[in-house]
C-alpha positions in Angstrom: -6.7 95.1 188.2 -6.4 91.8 190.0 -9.1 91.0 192.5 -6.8 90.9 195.1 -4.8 93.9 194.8 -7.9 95.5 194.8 -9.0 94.3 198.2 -6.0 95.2 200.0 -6.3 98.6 197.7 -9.7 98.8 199.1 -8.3 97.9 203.0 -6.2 101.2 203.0 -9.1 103.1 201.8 -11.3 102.0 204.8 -8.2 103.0 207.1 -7.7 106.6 206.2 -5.9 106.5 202.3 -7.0 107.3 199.1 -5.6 105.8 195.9 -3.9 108.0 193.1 -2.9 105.5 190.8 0.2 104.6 189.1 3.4 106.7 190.0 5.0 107.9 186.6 8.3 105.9 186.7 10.1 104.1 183.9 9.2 100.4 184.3 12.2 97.8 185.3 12.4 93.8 184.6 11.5 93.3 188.9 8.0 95.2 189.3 5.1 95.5 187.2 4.0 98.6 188.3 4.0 101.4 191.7 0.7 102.4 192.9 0.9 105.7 195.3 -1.9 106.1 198.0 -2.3 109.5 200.2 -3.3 109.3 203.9 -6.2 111.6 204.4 -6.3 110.6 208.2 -3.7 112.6 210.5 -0.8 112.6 209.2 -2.5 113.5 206.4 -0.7 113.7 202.9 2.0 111.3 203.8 2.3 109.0 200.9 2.6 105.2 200.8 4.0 102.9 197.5 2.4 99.3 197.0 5.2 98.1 194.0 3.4 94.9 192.4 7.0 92.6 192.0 7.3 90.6 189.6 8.1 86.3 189.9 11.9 86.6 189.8 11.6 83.0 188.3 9.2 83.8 185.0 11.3 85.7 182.7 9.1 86.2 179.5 6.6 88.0 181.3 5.7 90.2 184.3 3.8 87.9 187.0 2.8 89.8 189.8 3.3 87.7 193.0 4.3 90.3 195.6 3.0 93.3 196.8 5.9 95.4 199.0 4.8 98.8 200.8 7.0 101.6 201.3 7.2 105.3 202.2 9.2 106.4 199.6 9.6 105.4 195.3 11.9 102.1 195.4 15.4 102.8 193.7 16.2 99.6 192.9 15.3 95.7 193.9 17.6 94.9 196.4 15.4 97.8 198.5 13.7 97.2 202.1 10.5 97.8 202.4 8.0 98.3 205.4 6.1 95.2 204.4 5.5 92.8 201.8 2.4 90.8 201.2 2.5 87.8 198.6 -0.9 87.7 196.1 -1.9 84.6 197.4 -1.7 85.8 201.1 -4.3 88.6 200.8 -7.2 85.5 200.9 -5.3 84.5 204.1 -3.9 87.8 206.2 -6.7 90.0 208.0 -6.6 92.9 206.4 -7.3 95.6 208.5 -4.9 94.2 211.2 -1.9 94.3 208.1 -2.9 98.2 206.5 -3.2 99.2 211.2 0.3 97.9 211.3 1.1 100.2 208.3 -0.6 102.9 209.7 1.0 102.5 213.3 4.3 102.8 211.7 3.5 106.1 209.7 2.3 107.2 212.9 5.7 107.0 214.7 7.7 108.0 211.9 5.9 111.3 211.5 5.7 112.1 215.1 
């Protein structure tokens, strides 16, 4: 796993989720791969999807260069997500302000 996905794995972690690993869905030319993480802070057992997109722009192979965070399994790749958070941002963005942003949201949608 990339360095950097890991970090901002390990972000949500320190904020209340735990990571399950890859959803079981059949793979498509725009992500890589769907990672599902479970809050275990109230509300707990809400779930969360970090889809690792793939670089529209390289064809032959799947680059990673976005990560986009949603509530629910993305359908297709024209879907809006919550947030998104490019590979080479996670050096730059403060962390634990980005995953209390997520977790605000959750917040008020599960009220």
């Amino acid at each position: 796993m990339d360095a950097r996905l890991n970090k901002l794995i390990q972000a949500f972690e320190a904020k209340g989720w735990a990571f399950m690993g890859s959803v079981d869905v059949s793979s498509d030319w725009w992500f890589q791969d769907i990672l599902q993480l479970v809050s275990t802070w109230r509300p707990t057992g809400v779930n969360i999807y970090l889809t690792l997109l793939t670089d529209p722009l390289i064809l032959d192979k799947k680059v990673v260069w976005c990560i986009s965070i949603s509530t629910i399994i993305p359908d297709s790749r024209n879907f809006t997500y919550l947030d998104q958070l490019t590979l080479n941002d996670i050096k730059k963005t403060d962390l634990n302000l980005f995953v209390e942003r997520i977790n605000n949201y959750i917040l008020t949608i599960s009220s």
